[in-house]
N, CA and C atoms of all chains as a GROMACS GRO file, in nm:
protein
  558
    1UNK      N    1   0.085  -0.120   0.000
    1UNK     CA    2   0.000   0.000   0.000
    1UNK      C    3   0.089   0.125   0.000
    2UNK      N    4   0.077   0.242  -0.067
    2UNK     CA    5   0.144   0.346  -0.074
    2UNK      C    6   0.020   0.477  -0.015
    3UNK      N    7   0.111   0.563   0.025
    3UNK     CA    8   0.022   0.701   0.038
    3UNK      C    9   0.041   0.754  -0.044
    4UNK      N   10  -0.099   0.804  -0.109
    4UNK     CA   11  -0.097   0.918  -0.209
    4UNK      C   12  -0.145   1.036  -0.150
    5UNK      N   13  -0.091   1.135  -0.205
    5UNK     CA   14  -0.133   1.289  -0.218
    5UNK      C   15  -0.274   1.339  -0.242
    6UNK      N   16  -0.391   1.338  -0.249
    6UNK     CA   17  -0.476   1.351  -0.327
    6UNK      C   18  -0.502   1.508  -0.291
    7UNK      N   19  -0.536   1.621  -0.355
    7UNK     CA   20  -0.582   1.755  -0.352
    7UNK      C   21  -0.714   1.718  -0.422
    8UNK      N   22  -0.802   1.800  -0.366
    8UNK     CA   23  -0.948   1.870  -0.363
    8UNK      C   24  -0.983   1.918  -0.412
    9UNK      N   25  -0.968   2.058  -0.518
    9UNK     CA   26  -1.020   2.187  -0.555
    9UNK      C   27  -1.148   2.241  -0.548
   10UNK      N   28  -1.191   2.231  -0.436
   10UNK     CA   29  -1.347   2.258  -0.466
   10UNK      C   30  -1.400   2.432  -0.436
   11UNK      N   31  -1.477   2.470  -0.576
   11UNK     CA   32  -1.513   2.611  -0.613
   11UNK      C   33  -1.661   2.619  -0.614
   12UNK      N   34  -1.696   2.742  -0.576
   12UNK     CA   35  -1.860   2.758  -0.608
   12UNK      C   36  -1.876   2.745  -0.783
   13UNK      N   37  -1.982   2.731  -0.813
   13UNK     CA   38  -2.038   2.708  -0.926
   13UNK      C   39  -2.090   2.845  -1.028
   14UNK      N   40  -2.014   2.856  -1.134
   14UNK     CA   41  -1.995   2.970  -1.208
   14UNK      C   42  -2.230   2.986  -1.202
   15UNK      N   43  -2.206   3.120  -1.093
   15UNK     CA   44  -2.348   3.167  -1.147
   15UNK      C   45  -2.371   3.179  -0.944
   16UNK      N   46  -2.339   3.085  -0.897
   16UNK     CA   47  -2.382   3.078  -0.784
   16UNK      C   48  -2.304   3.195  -0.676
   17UNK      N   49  -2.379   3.284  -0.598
   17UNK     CA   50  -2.311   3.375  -0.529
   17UNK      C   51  -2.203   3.355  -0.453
   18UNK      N   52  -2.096   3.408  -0.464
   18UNK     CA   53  -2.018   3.399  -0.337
   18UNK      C   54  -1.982   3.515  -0.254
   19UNK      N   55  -2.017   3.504  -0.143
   19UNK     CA   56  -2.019   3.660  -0.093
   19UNK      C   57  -1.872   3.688  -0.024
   20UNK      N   58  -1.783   3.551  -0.014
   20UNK     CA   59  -1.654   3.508   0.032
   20UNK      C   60  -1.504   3.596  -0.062
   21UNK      N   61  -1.577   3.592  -0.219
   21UNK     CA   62  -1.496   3.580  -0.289
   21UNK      C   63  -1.512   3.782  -0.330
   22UNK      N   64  -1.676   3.815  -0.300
   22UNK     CA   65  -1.713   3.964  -0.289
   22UNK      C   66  -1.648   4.044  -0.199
   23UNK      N   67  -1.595   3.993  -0.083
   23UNK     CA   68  -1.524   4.105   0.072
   23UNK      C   69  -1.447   4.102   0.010
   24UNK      N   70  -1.344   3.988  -0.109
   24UNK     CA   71  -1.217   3.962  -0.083
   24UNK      C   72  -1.188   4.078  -0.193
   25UNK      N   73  -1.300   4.083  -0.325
   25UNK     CA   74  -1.298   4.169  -0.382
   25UNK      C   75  -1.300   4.325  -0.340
   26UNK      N   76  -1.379   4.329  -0.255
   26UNK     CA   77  -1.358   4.479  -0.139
   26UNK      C   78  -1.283   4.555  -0.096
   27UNK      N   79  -1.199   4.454  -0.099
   27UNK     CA   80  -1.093   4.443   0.035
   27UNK      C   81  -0.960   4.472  -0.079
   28UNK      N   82  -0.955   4.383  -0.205
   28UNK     CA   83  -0.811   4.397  -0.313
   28UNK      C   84  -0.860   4.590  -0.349
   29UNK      N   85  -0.984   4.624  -0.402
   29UNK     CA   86  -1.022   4.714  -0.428
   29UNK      C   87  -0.991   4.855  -0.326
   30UNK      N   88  -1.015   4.853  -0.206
   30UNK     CA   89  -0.941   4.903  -0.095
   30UNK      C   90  -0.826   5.015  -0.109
   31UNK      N   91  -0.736   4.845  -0.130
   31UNK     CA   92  -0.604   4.845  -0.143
   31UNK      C   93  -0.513   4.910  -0.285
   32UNK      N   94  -0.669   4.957  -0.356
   32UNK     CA   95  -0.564   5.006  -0.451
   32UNK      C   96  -0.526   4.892  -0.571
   33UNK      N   97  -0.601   4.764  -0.576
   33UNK     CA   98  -0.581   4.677  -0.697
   33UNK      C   99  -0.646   4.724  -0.809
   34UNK      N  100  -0.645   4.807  -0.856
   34UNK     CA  101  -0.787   4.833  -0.915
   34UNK      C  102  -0.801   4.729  -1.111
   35UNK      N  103  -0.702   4.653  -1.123
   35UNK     CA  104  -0.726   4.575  -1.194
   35UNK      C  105  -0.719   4.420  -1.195
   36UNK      N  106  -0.841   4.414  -1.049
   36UNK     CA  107  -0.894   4.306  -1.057
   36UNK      C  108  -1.091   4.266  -1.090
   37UNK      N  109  -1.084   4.249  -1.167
   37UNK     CA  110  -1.241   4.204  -1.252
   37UNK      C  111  -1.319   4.119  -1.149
   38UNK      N  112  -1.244   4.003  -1.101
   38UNK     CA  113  -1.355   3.891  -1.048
   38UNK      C  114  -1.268   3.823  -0.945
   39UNK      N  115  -1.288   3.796  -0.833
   39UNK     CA  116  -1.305   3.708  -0.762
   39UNK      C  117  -1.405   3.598  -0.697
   40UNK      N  118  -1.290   3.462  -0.664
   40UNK     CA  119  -1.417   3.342  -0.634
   40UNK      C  120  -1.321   3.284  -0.560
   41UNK      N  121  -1.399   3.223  -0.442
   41UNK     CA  122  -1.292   3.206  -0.297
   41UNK      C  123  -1.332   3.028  -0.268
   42UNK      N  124  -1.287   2.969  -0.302
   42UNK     CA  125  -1.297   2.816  -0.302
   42UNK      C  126  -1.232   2.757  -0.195
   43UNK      N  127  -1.227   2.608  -0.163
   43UNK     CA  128  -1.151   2.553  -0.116
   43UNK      C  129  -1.053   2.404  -0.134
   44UNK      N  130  -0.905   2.386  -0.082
   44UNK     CA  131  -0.821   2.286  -0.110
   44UNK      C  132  -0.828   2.225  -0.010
   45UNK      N  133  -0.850   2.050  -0.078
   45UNK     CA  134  -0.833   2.011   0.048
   45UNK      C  135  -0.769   1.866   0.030
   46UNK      N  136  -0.659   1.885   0.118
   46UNK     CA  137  -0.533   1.806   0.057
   46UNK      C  138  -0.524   1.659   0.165
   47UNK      N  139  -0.549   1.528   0.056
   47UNK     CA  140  -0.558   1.425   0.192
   47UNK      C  141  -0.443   1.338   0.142
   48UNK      N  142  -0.406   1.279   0.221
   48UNK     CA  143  -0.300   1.156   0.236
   48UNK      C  144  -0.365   0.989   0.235
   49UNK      N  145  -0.368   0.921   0.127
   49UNK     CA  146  -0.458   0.885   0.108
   49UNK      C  147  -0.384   0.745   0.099
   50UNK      N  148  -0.373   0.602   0.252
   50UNK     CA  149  -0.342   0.492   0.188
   50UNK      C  150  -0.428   0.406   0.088
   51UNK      N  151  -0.335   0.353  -0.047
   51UNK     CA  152  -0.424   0.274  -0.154
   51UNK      C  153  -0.331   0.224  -0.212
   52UNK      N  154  -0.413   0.150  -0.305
   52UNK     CA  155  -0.272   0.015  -0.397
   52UNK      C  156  -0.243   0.119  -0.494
   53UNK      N  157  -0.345   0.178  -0.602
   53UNK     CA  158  -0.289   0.227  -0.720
   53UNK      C  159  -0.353   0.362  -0.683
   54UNK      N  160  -0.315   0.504  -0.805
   54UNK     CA  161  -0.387   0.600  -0.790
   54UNK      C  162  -0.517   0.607  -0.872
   55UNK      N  163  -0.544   0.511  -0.928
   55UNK     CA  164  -0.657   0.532  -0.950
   55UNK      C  165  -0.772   0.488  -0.848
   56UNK      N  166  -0.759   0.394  -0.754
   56UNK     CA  167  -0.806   0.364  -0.632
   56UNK      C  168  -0.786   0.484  -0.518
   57UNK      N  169  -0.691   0.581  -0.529
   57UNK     CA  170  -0.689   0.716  -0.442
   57UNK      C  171  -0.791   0.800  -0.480
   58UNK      N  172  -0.754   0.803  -0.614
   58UNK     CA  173  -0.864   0.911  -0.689
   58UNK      C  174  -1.018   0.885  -0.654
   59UNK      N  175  -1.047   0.726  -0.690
   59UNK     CA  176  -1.215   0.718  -0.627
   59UNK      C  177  -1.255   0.716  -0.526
   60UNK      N  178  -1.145   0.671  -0.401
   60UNK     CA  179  -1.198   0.706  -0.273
   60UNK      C  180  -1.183   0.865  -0.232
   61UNK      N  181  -1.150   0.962  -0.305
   61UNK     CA  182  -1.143   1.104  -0.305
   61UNK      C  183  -1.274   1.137  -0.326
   62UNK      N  184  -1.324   1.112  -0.444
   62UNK     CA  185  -1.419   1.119  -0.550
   62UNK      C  186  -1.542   1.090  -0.435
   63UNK      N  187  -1.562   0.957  -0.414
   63UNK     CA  188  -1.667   0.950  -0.289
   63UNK      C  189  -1.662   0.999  -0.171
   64UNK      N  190  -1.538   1.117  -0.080
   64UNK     CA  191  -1.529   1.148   0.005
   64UNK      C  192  -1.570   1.319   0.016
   65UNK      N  193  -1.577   1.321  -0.160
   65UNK     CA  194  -1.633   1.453  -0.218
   65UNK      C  195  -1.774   1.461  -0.225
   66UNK      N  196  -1.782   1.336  -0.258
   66UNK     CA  197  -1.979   1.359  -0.296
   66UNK      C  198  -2.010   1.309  -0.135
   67UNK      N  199  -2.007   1.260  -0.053
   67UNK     CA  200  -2.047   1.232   0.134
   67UNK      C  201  -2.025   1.366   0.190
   68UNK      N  202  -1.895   1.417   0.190
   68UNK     CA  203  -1.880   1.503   0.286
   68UNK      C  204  -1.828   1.608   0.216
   69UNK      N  205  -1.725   1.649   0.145
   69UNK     CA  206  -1.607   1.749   0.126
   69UNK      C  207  -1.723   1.845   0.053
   70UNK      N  208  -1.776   1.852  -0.041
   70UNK     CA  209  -1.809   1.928  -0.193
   70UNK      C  210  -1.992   1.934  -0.156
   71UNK      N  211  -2.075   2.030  -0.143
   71UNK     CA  212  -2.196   2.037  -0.166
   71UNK      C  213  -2.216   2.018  -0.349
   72UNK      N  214  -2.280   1.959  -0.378
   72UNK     CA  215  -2.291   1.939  -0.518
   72UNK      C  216  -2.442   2.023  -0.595
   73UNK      N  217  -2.472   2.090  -0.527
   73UNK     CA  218  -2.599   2.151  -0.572
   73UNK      C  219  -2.529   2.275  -0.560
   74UNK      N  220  -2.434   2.334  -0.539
   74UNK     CA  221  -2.361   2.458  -0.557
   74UNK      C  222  -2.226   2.463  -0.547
   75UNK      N  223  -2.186   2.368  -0.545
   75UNK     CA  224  -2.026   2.376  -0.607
   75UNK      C  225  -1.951   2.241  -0.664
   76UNK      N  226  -1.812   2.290  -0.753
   76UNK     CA  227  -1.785   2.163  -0.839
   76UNK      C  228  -1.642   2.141  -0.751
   77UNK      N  229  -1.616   2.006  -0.824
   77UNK     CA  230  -1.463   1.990  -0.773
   77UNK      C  231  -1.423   1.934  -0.829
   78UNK      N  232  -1.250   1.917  -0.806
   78UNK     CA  233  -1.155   1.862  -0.932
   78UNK      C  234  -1.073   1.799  -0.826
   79UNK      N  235  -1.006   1.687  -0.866
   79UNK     CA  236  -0.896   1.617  -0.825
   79UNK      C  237  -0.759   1.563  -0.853
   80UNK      N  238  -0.655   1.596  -0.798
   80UNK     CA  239  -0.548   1.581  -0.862
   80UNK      C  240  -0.431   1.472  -0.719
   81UNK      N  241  -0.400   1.360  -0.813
   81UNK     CA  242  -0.322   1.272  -0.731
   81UNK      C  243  -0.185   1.280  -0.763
   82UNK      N  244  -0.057   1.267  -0.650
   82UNK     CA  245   0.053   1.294  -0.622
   82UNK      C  246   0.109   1.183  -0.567
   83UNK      N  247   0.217   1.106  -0.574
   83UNK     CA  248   0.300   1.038  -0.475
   83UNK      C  249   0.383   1.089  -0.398
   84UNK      N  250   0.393   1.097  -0.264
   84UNK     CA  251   0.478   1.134  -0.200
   84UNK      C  252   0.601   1.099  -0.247
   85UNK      N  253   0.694   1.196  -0.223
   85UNK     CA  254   0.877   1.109  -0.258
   85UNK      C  255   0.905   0.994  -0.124
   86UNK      N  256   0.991   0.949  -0.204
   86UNK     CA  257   1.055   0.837  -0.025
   86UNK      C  258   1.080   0.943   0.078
   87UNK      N  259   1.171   1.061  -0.022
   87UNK     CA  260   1.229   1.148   0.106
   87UNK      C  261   1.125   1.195   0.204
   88UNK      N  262   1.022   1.224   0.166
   88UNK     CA  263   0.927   1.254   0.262
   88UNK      C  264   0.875   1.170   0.397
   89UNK      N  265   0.897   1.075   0.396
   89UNK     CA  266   0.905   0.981   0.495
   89UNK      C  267   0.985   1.004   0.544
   90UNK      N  268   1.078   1.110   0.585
   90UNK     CA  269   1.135   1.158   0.690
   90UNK      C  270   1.286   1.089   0.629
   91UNK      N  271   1.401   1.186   0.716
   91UNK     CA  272   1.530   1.123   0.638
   91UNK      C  273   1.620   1.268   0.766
   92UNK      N  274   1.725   1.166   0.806
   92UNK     CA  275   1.802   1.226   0.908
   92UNK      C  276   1.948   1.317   0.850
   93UNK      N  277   1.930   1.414   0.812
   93UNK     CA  278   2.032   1.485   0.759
   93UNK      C  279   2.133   1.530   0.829
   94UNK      N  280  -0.453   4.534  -2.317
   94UNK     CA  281  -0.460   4.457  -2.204
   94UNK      C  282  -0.564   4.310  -2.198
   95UNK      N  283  -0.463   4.223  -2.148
   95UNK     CA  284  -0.573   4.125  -2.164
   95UNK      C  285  -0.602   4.032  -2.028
   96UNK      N  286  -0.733   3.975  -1.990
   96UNK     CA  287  -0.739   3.927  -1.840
   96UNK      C  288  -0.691   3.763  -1.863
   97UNK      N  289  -0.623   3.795  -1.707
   97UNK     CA  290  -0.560   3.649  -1.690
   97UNK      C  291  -0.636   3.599  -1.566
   98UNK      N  292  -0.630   3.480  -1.534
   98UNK     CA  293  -0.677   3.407  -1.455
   98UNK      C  294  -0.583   3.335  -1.400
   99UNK      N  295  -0.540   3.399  -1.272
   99UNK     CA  296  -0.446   3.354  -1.127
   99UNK      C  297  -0.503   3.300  -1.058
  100UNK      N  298  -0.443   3.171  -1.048
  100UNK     CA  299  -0.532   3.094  -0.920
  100UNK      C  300  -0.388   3.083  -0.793
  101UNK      N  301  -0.466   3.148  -0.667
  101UNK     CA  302  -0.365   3.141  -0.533
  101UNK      C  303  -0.429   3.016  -0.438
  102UNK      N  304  -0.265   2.943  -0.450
  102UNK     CA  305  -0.375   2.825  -0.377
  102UNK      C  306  -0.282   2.854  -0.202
  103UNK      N  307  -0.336   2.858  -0.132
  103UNK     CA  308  -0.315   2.917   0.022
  103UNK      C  309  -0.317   2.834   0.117
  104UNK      N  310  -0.224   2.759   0.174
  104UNK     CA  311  -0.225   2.636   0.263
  104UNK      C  312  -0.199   2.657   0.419
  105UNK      N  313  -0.235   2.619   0.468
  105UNK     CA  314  -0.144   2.589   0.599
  105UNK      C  315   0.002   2.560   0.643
  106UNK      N  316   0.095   2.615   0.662
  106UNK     CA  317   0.270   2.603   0.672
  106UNK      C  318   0.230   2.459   0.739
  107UNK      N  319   0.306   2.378   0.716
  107UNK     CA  320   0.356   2.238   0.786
  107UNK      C  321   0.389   2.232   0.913
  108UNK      N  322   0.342   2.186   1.031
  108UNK     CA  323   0.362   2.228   1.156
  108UNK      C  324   0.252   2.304   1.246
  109UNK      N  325   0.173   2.370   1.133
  109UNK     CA  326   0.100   2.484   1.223
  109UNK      C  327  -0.079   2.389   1.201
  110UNK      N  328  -0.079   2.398   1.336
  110UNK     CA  329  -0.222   2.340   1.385
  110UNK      C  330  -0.356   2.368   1.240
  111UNK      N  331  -0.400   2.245   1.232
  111UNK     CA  332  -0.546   2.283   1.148
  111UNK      C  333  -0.639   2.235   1.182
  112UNK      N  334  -0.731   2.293   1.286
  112UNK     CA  335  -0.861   2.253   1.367
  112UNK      C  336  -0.942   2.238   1.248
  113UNK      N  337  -0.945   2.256   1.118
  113UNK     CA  338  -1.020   2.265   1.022
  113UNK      C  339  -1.036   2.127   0.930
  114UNK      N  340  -0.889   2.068   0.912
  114UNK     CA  341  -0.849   1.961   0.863
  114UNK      C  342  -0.846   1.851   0.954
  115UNK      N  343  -0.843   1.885   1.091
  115UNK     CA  344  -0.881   1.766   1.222
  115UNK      C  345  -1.042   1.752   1.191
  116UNK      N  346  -1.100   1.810   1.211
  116UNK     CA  347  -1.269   1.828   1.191
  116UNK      C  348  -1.301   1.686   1.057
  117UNK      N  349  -1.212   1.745   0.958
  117UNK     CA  350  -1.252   1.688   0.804
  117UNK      C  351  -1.199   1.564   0.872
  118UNK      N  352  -1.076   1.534   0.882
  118UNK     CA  353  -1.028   1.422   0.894
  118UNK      C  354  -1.133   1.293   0.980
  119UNK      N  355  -1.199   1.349   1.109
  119UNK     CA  356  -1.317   1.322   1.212
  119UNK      C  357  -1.387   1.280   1.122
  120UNK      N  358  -1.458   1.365   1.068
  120UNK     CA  359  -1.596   1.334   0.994
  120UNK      C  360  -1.563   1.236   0.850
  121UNK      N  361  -1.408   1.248   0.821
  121UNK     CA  362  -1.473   1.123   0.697
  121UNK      C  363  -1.439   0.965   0.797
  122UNK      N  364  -1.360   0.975   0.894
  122UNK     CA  365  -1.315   0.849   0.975
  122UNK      C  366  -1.455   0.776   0.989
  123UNK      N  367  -1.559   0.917   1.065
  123UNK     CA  368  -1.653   0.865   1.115
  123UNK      C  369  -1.754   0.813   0.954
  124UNK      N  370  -1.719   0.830   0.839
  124UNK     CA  371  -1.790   0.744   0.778
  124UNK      C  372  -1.757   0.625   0.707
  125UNK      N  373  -1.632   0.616   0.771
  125UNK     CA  374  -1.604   0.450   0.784
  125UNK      C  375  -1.427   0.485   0.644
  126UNK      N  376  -1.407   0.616   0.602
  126UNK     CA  377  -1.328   0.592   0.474
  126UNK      C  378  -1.168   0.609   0.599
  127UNK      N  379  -1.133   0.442   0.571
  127UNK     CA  380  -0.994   0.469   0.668
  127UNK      C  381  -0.878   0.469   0.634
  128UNK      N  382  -0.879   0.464   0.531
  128UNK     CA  383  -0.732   0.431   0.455
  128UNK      C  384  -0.650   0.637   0.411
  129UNK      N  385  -0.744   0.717   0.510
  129UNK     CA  386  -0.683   0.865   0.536
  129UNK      C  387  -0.603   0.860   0.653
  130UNK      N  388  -0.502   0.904   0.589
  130UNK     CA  389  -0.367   0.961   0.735
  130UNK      C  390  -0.388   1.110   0.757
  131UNK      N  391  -0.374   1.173   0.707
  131UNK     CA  392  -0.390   1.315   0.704
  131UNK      C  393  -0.420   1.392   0.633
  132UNK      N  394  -0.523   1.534   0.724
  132UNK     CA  395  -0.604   1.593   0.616
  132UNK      C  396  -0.540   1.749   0.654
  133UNK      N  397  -0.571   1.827   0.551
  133UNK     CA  398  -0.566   1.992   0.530
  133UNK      C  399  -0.646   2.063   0.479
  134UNK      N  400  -0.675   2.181   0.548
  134UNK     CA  401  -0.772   2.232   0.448
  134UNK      C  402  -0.697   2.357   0.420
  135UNK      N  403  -0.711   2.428   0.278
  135UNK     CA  404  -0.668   2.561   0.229
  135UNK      C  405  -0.734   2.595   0.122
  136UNK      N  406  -0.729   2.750   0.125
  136UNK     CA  407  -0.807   2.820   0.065
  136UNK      C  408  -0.792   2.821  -0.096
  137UNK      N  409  -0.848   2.843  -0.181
  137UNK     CA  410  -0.805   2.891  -0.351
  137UNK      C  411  -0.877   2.998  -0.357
  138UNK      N  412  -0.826   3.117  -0.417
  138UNK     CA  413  -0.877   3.206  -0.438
  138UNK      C  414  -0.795   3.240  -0.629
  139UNK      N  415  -0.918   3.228  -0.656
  139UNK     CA  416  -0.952   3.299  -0.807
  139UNK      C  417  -0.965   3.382  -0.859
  140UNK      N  418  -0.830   3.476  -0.913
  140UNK     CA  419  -0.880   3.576  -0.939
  140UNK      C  420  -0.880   3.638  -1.080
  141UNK      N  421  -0.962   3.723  -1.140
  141UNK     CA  422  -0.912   3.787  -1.310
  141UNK      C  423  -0.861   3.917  -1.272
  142UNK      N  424  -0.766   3.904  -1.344
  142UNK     CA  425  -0.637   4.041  -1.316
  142UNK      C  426  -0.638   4.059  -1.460
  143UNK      N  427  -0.644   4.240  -1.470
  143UNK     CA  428  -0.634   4.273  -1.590
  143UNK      C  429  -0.482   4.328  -1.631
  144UNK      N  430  -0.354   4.249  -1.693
  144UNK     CA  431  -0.242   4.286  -1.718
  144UNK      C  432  -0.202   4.253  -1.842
  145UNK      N  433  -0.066   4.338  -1.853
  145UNK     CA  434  -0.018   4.294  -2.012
  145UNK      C  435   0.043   4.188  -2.014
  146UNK      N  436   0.104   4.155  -1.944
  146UNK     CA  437   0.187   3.985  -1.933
  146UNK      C  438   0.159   3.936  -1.861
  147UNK      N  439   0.198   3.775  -1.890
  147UNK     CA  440   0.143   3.688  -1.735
  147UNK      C  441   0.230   3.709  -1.604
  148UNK      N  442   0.398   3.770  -1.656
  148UNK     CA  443   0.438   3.793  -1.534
  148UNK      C  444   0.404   3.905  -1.450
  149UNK      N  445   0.304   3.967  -1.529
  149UNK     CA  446   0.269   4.092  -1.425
  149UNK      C  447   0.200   4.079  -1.328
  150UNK      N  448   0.077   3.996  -1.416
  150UNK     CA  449  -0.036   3.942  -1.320
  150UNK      C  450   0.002   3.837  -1.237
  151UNK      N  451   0.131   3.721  -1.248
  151UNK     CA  452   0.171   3.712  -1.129
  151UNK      C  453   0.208   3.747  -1.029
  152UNK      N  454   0.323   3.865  -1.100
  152UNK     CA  455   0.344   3.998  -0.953
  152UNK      C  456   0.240   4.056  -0.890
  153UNK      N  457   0.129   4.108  -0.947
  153UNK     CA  458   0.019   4.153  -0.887
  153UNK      C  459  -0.044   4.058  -0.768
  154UNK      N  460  -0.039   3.941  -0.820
  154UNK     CA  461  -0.134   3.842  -0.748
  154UNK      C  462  -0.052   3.796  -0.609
  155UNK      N  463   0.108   3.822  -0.639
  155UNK     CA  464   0.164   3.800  -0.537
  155UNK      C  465   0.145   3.906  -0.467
  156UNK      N  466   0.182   4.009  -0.437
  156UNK     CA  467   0.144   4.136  -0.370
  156UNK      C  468   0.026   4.132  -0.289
  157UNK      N  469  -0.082   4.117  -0.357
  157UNK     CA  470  -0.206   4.091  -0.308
  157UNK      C  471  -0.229   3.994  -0.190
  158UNK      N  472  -0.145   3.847  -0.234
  158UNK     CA  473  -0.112   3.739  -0.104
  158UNK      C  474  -0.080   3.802  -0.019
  159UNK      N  475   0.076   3.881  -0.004
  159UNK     CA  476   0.132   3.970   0.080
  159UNK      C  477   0.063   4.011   0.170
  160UNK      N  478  -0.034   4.109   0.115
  160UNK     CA  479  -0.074   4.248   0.163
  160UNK      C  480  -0.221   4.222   0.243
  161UNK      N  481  -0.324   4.087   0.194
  161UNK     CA  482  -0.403   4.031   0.206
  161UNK      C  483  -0.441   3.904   0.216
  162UNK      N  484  -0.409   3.865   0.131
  162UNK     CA  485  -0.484   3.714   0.121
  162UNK      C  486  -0.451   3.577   0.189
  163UNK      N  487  -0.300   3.592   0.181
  163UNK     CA  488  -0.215   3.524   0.287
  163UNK      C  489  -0.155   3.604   0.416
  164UNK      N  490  -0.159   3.460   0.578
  164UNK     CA  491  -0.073   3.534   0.640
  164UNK      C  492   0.044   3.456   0.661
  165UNK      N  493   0.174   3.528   0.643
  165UNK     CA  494   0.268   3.466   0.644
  165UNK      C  495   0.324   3.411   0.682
  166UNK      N  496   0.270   3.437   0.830
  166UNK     CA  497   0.320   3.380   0.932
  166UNK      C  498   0.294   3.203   0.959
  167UNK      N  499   0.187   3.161   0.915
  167UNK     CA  500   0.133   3.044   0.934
  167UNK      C  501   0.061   3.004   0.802
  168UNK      N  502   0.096   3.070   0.738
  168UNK     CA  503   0.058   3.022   0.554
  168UNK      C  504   0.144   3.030   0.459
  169UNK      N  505   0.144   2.955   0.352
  169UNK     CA  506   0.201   2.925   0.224
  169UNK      C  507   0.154   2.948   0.106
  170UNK      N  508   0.205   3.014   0.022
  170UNK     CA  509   0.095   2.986  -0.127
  170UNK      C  510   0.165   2.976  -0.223
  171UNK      N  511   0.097   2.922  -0.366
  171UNK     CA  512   0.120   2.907  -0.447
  171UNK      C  513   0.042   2.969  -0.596
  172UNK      N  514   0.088   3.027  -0.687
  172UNK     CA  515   0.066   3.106  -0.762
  172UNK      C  516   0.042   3.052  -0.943
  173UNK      N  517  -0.055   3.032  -0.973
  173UNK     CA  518  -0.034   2.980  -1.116
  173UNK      C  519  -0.150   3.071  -1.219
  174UNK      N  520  -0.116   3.079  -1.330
  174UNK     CA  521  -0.176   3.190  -1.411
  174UNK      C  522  -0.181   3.118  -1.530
  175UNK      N  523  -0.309   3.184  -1.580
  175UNK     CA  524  -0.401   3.059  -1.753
  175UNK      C  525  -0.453   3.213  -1.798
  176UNK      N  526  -0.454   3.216  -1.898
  176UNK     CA  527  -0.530   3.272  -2.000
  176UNK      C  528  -0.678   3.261  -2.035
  177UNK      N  529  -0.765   3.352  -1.981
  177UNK     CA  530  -0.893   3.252  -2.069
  177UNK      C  531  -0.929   3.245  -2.209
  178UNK      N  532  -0.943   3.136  -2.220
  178UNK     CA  533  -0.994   3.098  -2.350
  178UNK      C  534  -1.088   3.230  -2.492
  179UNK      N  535  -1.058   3.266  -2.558
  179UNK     CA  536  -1.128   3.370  -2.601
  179UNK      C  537  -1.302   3.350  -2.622
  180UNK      N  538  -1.337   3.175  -2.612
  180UNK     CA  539  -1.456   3.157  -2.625
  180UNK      C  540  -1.493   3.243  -2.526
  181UNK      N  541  -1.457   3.227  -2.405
  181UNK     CA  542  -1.502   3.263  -2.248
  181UNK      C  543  -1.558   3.388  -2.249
  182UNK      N  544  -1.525   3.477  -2.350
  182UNK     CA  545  -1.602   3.595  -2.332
  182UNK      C  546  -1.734   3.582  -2.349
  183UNK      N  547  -1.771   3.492  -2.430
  183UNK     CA  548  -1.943   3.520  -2.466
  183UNK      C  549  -1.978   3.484  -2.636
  184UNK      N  550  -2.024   3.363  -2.644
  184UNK     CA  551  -2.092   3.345  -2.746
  184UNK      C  552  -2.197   3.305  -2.786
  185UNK      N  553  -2.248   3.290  -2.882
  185UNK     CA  554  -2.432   3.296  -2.957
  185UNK      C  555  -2.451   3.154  -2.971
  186UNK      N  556  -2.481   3.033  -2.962
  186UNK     CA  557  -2.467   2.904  -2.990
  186UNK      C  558  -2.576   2.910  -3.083
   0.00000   0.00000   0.00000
């Protein structure tokens, strides 16, 4: 069994309000950005995922998106799988 | 000038507590998905920046992390920039 990386991307749904992504717009505007058009304030959500292959990471992502992570009546999500390096398992320098 | 689309993806520094990603981690355990070691949660924020190059609108978008969007102290981000598509403006099907 290996750990995979799996990331989240989950965004509101082009049309659906975000009032998250509106302050943030407020707030760049404020500051003097004044060439920013649009903001949309989503969320990553990055799991460590033991499985044999990544395509077995990816679907237990996939169903951990539609149960819990992702409302699906107002927002979408994308998934992207990673292997950790060995080095990451820690290494005494 | 043409708009780019910067996506800031905004994490948690390694080390620093995530009552947010403990929560997630809880709630998918509790629906039985166990083959998760560890969870994170971080922000994406989306933005259209109106610049002449993409390295501008990366500088911009970094600044903005800086000054706002990230805190540095206990966050990380990462910066990537796309073009939209010229369909994206609007067409008649």
């Amino acid at each position: 069994m290996t750990i995979w990386r799996v990331e989240a991307m989950i965004m509101p749904k082009d049309g659906v309000n975000d009032p998250q992504g509106e302050a943030v717009h407020g707030g760049l505007k404020s500051l003097e950005f004044v060439g920013v058009q649009n903001v949309r304030v989503g969320k990553i959500i990055s799991l460590s995922i033991e499985a044999k292959s990544e395509d077995e990471a990816i679907d237990q992502a996939m169903h951990m998106c539609d149960q819990l992570l992702a409302n699906p009546v107002i927002e979408t999500y994308s998934l992207t799988a990673t292997q950790p390096s060995p080095a990451a398992k820690g290494s005494i320098a």
